[in-house]
PAVEX-507636 format. One record per residue (C-alpha): residue in three letters; residue number from 1; x, y, z. Coordinates in nm, 4 decimals. Example, Ala and Ser with C-alpha at 12.3 -4.5 7.8 and 13.67 -1.06 7.14 Angstrom:
<pts>
+-----+-----+----------+----------+----------+
!   r !   k !       px !       py !       pz !
+-----+-----+----------+----------+----------+
! ALA !   1 !   1.2300 !  -0.4500 !   0.7800 !
! SER !   2 !   1.3670 !  -0.1060 !   0.7140 !
+-----+-----+----------+----------+----------+
</pts>
This chain:
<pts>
+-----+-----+----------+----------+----------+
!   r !   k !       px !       py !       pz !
+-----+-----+----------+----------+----------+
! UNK !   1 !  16.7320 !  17.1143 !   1.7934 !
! UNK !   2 !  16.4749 !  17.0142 !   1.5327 !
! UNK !   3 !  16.5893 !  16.7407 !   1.3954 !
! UNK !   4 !  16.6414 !  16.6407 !   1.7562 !
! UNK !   5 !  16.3035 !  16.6568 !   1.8324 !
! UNK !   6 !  16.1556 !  16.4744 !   1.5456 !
! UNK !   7 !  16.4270 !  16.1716 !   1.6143 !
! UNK !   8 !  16.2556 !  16.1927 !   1.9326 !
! UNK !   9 !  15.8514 !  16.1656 !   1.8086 !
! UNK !  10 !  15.9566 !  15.8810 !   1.6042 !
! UNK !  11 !  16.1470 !  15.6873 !   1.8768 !
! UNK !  12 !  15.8372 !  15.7474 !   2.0716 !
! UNK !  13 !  15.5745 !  15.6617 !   1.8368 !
! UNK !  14 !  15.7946 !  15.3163 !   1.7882 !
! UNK !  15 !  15.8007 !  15.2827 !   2.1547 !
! UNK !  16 !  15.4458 !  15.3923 !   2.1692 !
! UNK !  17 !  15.3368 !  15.0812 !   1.8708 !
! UNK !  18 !  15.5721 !  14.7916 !   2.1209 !
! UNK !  19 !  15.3957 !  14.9088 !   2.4456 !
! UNK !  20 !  15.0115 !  14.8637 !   2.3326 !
! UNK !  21 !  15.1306 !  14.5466 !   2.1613 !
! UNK !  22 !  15.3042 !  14.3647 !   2.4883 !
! UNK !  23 !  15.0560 !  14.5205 !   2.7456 !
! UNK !  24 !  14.7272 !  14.3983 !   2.5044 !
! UNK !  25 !  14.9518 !  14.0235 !   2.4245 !
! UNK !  26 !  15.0105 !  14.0351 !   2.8387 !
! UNK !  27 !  14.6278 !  14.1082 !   2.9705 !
! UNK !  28 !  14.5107 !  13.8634 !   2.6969 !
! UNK !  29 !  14.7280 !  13.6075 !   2.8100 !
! UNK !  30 !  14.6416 !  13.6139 !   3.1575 !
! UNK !  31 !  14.3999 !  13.3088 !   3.2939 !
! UNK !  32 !  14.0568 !  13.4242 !   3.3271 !
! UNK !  33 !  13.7794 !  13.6251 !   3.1335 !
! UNK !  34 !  13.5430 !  13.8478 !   3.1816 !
! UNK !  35 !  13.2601 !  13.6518 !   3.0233 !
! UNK !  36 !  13.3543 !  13.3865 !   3.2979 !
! UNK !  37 !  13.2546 !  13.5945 !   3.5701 !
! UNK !  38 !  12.8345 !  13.5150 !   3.4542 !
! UNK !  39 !  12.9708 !  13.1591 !   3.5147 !
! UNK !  40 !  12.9719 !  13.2001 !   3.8724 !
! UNK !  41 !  12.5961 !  13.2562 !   3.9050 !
! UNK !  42 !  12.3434 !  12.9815 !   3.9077 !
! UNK !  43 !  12.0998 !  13.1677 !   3.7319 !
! UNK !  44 !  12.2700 !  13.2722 !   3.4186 !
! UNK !  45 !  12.2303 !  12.9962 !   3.1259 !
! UNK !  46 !  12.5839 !  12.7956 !   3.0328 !
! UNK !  47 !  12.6001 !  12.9833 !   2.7033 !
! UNK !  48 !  12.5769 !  13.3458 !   2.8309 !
! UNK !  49 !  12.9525 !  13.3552 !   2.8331 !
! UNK !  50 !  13.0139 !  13.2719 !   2.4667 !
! UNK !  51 !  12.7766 !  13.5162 !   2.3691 !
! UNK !  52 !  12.9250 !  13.7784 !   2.5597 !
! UNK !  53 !  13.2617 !  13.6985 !   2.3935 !
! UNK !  54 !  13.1350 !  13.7265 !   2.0552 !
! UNK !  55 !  12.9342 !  14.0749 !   2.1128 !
! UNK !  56 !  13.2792 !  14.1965 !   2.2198 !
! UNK !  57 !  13.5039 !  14.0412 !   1.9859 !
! UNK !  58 !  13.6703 !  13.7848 !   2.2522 !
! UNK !  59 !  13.6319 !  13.4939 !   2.0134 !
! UNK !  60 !  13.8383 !  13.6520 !   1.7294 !
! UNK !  61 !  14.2270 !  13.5793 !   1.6908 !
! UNK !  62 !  14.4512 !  13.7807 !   1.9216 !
! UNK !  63 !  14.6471 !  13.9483 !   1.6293 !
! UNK !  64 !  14.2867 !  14.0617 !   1.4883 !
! UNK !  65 !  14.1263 !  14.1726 !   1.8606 !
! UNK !  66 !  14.4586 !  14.4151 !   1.8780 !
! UNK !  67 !  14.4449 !  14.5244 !   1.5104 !
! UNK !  68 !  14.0754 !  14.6351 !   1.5697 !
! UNK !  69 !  14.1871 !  14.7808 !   1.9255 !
! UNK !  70 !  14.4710 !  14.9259 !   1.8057 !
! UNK !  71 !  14.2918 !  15.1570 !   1.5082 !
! UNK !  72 !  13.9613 !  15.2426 !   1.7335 !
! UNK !  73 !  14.2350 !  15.3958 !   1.9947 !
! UNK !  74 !  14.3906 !  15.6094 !   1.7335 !
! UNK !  75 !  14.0687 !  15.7708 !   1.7087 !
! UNK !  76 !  14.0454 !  15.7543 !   2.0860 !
! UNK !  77 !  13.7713 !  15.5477 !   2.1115 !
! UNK !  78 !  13.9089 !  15.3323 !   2.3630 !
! UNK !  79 !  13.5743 !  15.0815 !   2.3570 !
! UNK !  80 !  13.2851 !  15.0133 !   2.6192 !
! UNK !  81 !  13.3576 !  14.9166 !   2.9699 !
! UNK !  82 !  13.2822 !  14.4885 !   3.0069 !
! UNK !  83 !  13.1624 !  14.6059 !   3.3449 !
! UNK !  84 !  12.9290 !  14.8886 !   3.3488 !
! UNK !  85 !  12.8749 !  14.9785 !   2.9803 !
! UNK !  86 !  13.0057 !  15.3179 !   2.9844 !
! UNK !  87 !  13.2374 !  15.4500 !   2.7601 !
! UNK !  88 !  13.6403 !  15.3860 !   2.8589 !
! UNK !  89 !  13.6828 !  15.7336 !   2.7467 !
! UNK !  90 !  13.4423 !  15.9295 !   2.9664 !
! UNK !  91 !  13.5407 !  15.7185 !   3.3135 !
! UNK !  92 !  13.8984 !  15.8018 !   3.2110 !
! UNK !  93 !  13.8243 !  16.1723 !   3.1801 !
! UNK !  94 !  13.6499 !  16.1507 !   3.5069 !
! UNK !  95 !  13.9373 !  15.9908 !   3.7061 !
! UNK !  96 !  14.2333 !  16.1892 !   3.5263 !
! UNK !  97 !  14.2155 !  16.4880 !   3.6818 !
! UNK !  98 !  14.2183 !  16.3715 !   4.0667 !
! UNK !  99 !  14.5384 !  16.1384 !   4.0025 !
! UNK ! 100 !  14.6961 !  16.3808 !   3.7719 !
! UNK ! 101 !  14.6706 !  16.6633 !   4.0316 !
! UNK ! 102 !  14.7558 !  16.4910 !   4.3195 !
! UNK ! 103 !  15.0568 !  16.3520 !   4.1285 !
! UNK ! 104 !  15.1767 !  16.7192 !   4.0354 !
! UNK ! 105 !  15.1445 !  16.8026 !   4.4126 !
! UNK ! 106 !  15.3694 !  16.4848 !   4.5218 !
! UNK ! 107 !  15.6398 !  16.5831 !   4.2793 !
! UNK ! 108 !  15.5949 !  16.9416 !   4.3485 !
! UNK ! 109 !  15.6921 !  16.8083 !   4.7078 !
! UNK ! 110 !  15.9573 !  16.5874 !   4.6661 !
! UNK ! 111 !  16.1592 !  16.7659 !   4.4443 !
! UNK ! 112 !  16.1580 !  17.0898 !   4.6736 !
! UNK ! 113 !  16.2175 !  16.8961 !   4.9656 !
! UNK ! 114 !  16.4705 !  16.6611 !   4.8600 !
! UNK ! 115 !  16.6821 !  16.8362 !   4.6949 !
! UNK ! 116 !  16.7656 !  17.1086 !   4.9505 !
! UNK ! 117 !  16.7814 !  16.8168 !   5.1915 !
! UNK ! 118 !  17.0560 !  16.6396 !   4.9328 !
! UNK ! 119 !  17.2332 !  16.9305 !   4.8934 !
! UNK ! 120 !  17.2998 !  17.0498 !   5.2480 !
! UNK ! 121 !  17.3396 !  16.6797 !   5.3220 !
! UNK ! 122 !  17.6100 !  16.6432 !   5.0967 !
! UNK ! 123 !  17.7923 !  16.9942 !   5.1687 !
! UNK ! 124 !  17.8273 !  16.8680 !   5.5411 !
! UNK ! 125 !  17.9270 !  16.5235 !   5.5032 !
! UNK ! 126 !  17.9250 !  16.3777 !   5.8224 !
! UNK ! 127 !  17.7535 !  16.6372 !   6.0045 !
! UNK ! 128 !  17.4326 !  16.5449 !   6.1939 !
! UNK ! 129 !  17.1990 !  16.6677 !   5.9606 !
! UNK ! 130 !  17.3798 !  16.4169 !   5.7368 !
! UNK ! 131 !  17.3364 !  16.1578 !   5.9227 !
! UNK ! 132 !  16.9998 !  16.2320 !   6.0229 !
! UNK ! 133 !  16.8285 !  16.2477 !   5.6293 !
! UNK ! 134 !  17.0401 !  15.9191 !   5.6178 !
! UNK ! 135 !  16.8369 !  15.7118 !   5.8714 !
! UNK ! 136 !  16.5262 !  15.9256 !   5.6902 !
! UNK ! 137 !  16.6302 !  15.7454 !   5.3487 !
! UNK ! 138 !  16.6805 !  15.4163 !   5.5072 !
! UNK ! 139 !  16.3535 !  15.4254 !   5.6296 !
! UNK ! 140 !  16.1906 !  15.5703 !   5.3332 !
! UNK ! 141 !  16.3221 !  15.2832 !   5.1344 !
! UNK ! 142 !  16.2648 !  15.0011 !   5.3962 !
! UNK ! 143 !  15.9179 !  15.0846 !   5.5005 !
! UNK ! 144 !  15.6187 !  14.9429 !   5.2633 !
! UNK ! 145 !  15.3608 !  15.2510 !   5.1418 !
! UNK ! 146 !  15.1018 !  15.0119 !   5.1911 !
! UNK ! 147 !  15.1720 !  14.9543 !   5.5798 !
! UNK ! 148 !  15.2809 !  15.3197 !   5.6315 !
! UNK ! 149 !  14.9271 !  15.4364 !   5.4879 !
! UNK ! 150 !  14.7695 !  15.1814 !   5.7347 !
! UNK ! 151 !  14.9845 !  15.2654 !   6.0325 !
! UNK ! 152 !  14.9202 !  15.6684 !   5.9469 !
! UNK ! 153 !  14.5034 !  15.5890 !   5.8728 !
! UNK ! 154 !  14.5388 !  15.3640 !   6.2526 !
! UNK ! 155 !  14.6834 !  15.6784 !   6.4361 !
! UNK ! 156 !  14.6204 !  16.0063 !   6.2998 !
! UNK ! 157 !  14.2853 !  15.8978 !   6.1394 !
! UNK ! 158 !  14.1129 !  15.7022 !   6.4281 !
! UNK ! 159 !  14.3118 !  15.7367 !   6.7461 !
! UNK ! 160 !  14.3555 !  16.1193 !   6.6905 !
! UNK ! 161 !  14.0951 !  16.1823 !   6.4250 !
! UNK ! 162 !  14.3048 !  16.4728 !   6.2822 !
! UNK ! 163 !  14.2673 !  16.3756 !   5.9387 !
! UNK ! 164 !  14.0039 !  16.1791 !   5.6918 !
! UNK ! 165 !  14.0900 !  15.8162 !   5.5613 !
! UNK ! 166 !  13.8754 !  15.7493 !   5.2895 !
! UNK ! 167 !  13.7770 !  16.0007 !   4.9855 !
! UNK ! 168 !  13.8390 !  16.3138 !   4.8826 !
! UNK ! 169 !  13.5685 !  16.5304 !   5.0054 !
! UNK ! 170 !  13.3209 !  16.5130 !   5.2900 !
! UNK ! 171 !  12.9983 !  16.4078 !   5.2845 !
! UNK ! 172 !  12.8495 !  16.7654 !   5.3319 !
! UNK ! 173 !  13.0913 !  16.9131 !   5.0618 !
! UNK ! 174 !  12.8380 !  17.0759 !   4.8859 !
! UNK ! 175 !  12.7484 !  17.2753 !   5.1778 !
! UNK ! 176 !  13.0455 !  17.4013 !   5.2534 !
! UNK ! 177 !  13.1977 !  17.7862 !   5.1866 !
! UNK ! 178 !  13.4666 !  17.7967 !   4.9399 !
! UNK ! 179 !  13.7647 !  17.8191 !   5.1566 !
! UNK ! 180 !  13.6062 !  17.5298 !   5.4005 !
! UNK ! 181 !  13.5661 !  17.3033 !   5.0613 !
! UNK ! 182 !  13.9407 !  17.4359 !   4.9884 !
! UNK ! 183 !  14.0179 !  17.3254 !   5.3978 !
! UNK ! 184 !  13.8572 !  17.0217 !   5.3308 !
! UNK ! 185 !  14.0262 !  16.8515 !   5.0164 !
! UNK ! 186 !  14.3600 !  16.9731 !   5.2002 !
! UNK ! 187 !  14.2580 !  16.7310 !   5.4954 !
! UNK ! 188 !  14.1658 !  16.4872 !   5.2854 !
! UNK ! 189 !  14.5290 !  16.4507 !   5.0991 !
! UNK ! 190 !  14.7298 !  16.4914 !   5.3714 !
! UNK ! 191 !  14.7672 !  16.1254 !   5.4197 !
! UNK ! 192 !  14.7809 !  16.0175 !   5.0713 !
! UNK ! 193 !  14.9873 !  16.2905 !   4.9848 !
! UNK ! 194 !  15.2642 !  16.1887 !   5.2595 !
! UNK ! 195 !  15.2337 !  15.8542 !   5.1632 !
! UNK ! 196 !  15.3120 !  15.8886 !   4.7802 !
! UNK ! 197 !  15.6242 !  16.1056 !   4.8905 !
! UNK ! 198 !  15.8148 !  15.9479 !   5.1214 !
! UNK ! 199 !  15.9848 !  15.6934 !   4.9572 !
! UNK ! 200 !  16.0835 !  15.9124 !   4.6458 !
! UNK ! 201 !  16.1277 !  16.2051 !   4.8781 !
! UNK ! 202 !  16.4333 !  15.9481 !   5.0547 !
! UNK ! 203 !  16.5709 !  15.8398 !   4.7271 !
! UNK ! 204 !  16.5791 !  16.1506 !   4.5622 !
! UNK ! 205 !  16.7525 !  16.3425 !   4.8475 !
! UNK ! 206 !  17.0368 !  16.0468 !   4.8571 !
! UNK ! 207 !  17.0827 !  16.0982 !   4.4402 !
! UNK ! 208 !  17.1298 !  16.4499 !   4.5621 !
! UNK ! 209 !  17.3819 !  16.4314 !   4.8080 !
! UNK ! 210 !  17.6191 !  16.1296 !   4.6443 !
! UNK ! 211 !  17.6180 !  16.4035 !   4.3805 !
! UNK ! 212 !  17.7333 !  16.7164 !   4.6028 !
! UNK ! 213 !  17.9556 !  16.4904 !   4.7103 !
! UNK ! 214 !  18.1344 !  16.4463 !   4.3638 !
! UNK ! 215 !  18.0862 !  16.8521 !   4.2813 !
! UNK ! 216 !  18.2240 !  16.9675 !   4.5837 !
! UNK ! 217 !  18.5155 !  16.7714 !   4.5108 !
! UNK ! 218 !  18.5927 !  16.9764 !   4.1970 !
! UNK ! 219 !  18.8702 !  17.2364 !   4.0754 !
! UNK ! 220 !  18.5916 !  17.5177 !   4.0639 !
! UNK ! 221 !  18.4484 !  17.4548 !   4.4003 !
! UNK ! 222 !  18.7576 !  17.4905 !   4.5979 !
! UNK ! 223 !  18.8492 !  17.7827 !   4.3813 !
! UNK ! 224 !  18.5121 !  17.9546 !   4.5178 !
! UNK ! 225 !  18.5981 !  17.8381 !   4.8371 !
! UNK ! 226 !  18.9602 !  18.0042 !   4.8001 !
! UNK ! 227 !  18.7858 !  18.3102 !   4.7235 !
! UNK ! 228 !  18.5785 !  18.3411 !   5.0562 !
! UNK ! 229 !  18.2228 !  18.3203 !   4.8861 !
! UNK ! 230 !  17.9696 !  18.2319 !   5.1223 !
! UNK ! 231 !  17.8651 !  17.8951 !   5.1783 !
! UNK ! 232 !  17.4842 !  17.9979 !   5.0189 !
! UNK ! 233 !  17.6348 !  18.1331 !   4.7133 !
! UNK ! 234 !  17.8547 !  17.8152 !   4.6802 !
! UNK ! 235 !  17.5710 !  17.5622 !   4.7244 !
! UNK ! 236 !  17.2590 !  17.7229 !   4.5451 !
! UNK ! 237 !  17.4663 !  17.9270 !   4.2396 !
! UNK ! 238 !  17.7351 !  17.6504 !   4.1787 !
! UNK ! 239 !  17.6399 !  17.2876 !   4.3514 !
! UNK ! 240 !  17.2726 !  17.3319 !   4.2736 !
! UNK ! 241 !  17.3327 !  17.3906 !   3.8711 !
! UNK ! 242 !  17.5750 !  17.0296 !   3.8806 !
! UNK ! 243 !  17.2809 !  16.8619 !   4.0967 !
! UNK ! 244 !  17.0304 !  17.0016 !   3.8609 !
! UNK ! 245 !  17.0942 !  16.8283 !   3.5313 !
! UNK ! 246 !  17.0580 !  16.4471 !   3.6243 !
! UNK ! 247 !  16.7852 !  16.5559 !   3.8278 !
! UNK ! 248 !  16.5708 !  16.6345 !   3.5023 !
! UNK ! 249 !  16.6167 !  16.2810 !   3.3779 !
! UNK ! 250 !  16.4943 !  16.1765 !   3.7517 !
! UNK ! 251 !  16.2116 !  16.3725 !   3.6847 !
! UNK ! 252 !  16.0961 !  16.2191 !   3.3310 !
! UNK ! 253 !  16.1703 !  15.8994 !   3.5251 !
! UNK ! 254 !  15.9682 !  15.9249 !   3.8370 !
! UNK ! 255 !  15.6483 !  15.9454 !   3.6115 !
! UNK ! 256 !  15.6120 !  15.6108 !   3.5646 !
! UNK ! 257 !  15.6556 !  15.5485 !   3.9421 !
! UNK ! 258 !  15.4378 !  15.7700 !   4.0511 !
! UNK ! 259 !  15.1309 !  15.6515 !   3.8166 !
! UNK ! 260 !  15.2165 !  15.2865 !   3.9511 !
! UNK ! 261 !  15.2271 !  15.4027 !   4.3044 !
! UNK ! 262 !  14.8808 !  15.5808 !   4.3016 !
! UNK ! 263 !  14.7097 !  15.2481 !   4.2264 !
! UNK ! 264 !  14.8201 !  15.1679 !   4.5904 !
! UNK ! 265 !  14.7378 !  15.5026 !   4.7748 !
! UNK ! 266 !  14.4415 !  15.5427 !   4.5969 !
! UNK ! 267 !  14.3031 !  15.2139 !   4.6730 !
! UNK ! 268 !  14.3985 !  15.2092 !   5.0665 !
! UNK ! 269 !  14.2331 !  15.5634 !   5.0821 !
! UNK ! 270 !  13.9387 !  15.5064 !   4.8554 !
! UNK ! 271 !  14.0452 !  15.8062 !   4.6191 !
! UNK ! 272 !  13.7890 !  15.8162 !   4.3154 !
! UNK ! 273 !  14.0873 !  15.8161 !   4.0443 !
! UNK ! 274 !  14.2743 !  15.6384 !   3.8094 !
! UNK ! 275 !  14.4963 !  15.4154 !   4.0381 !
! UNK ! 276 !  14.1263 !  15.3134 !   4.2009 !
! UNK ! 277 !  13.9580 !  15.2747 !   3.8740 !
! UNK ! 278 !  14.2695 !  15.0225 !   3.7276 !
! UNK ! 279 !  14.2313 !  14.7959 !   4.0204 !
! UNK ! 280 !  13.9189 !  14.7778 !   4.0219 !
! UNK ! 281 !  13.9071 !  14.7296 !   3.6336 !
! UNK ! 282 !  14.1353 !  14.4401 !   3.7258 !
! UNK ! 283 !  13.9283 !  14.2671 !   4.0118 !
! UNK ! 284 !  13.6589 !  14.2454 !   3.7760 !
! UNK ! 285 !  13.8588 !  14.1139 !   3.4486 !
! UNK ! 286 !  13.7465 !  14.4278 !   3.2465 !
! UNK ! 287 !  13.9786 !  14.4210 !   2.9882 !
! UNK ! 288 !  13.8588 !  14.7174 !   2.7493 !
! UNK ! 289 !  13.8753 !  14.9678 !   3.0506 !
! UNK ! 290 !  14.2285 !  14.7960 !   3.1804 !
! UNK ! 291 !  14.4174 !  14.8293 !   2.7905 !
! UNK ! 292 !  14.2629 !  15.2000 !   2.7936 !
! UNK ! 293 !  14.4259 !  15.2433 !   3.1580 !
! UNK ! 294 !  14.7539 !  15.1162 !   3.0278 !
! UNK ! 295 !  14.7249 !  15.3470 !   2.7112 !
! UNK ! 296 !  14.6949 !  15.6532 !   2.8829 !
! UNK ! 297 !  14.9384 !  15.5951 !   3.1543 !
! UNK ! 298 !  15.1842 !  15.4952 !   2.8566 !
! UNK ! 299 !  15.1132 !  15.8028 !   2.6838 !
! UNK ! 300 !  15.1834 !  16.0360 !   2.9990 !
! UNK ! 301 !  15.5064 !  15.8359 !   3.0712 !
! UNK ! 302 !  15.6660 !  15.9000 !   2.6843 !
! UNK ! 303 !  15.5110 !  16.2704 !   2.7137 !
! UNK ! 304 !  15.7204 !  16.3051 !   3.0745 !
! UNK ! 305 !  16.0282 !  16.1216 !   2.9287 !
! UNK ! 306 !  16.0160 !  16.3318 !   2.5913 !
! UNK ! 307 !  15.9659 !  16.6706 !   2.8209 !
! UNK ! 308 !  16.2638 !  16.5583 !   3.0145 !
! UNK ! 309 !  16.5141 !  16.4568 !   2.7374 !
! UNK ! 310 !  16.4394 !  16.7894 !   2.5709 !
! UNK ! 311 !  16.4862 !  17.0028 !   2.9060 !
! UNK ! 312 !  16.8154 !  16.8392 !   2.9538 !
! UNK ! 313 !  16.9169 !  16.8850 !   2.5838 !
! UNK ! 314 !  16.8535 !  17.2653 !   2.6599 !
! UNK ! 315 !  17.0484 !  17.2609 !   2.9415 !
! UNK ! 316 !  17.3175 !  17.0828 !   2.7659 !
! UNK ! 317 !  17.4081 !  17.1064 !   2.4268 !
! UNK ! 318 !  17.6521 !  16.8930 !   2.4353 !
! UNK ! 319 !  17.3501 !  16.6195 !   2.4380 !
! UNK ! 320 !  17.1446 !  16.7342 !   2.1597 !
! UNK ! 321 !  17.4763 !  16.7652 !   1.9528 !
! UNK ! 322 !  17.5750 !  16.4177 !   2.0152 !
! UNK ! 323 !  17.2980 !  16.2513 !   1.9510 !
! UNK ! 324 !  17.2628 !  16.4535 !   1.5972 !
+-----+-----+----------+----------+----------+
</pts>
């Protein structure tokens, strides 16, 4: 299992060198700078944007801007925002929490909803309740997030005014009791929350049922069957373990998805964190606080894949064994 795991920390830190050097050759490519955006106002002097490339290194080669970048990160000193001043490193450590938490809470959700969903699903084939979570997944997959979160914000935040549509707190937070702050953040990510899980909550359950499907088709599940078990043992002691092992993969794989999908939910519902902070790093061409956006969102992607290929090599040792 050892040697296993450091195949897998040098893989990553390979993986790790290739992703800061395409993302930093991509947003360096891209039409645009942020020195230009001085250019737009009358009042600032024609040679206020070469000035501001050379305090920041802009008018250096690309290879040399990324060799400079890439050592100052490995001390994690990600650089000064081009927008505000601040240090990348502090608004990161800001914003990381609220995405990261709200993130844990999605796949806390989908995963214990989908998979029971899947599962029972699968075991009745046919039944309604099959073909009920199948019009659910079509219309997981075929409805936008960004229109759902508008449609929900329309009806349950201003027709019905049950829930908040913008921020995390209220404005009186500070006044509140603790279990009304508690009562309040819970309002506030209902929406956003819903949002971010419905179209991996559909998927998910569908990856779960195809594969009840192909275990309940097995020599050891009619066997149990045979035997008069109950349906519960059947499902949750046998199916469930089957279901379970590709589902771990899923789960290093979602990460990615889910960091990409907060910049959406987080921008519709003006949520102070990282998905907000990257698109609004973008609107205003801020490329130091962008590459450190990418960085750490790589890093929790590798960290999520690693977790997962070394939950499912415990699970099965047939993996770890192969791979040796």
């Amino acid at each position: 299992m050892g040697k296993y795991i450091l195949k897998r920390m040098i893989n990553l830190a390979v993986l790790f060198v290739g992703i800061t050097a395409i993302s930093f050759a991509v947003i360096k490519l891209a039409p645009g700078s942020p020195a230009g955006i001085y250019s737009f106002n009358a009042k600032v002097k024609t040679d206020v944007s070469k000035r501001i490339e050379k305090l920041y290194g802009l008018d250096k080669p690309l290879w040399q801007q990324y060799w400079i970048w890439f050592k100052n990160i490995l001390k994690l000193d990600f650089g000064t925002s081009l927008t505000d001043g601040r240090k990348v490193i502090d608004e990161i450590k800001e914003r990381i929490p609220i995405t990261l938490g709200i993130n844990l809470i999605v796949m806390f959700i989908i995963f214990s909803v989908s998979i029971p969903l899947g599962l029972w699903a699968g075991y009745k084939q046919g039944g309604l309740f099959d073909k009920f979570t199948t019009i659910l997944v079509f219309a997981g997959f075929a409805v936008p997030s960004f229109w759902l979160a508008l449609l929900l914000m329309q009806y349950f935040g201003v027709d019905l005014g049950w829930f908040p549509i913008s921020g995390l707190v209220s404005v009186d937070f500070d006044y509140f009791t603790l279990p009304q702050k508690i009562f309040d953040v819970a309002k506030h990510l209902v929406l956003p929350v819903f949002v971010a899980s419905f179209g991996s909550l559909a998927g998910l359950s569908r990856y779960s049922r195809s594969k009840t499907i192909e275990i309940t088709r097995a020599n050891y599940i009619r066997a149990a069957l045979s035997k008069g078990l109950p349906v519960r043992i059947i499902v949750y002691r046998h199916i469930l373990k089957g279901v379970m092992l590709p589902v771990i993969t899923i789960l290093g794989l979602s990460v990615p998805g889910l960091l990409g999908g907060s910049v959406v939910f987080e921008t519709i519902f003006s949520i102070p964190g990282m998905g907000l902070l990257f698109y609004q790093a973008v609107m205003m061409r801020d490329y130091t606080l962008i590459m450190g956006l990418l960085v750490i969102s790589a890093v929790l992607t590798l960290i999520g894949n690693m977790l997962a290929d070394l939950a499912y090599a415990w699970a099965d040792p047939r993996i770890r064994y192969r791979r040796n």
